[in-house]
Steps between C-alpha positions, in 0.01 A plus 500: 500500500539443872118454513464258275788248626290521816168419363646196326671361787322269771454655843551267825290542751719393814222473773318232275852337408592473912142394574517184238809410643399527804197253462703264337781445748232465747330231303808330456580521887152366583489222252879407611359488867232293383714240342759531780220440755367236290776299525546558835196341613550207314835430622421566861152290398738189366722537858178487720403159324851345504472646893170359575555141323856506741245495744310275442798290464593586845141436607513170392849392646384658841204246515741206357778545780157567748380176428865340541548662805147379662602166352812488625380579881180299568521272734504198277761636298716544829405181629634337183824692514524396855483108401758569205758615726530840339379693846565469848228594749602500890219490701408846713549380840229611771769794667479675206164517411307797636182506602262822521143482661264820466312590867138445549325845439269633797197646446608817717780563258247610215313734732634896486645550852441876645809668542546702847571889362808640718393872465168463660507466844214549634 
């Protein structure tokens, strides 16, 4: 009787079993990283536009405050200021001014001069 409860009853086979499980927890770890990744790049993709169009912002507001500041110290502009009252120029009087002039070159002083050799005396 032994033998034929046996016969009747559905053998396991546990390798196979651990191997299928096996697979499938590894295609559910890949296909997690996959979607995990996934959204990582498109989050870190949506930063590096909201990055870039900052600036470009920036970009733009440098040039703006460039072209204040050039209009704001040309002459003309200063000269105007100057009439309105709003600055104060004293004028740099002649001790304070200081004046450097470069020496004529010689010819001689592009010419390689021989230097005398100490050790050799003779």
């Amino acid at each position: 009787m032994n033998r034929s409860r046996r016969r009747n009853c559905n053998a396991v086979n546990a390798a196979s079993l651990a191997r299928w499980i096996v697979m499938t927890a590894f295609l559910a770890v890949a296909g997690l990283s996959y979607v995990y990744l996934t959204l990582q790049l498109y989050h870190l993709g949506e930063r590096r536009k909201a990055i870039e169009n900052e600036l470009v912002s920036l970009r733009t507001q440098n040039d703006i405050a460039r072209g204040q500041i050039a209009a704001l110290t040309s002459r003309s502009a200063l000269q105007r200021r100057l009439k309105e009252g709003y600055l104060t120029m004293v004028p740099i009087s002649e001790a304070n001014i200081v004046r450097l002039t470069i020496p004529a070159r010689s010819a001689d002083e592009d010419a390689i001069q021989p230097v005398a050799n100490p050790s050799i005396t003779k």
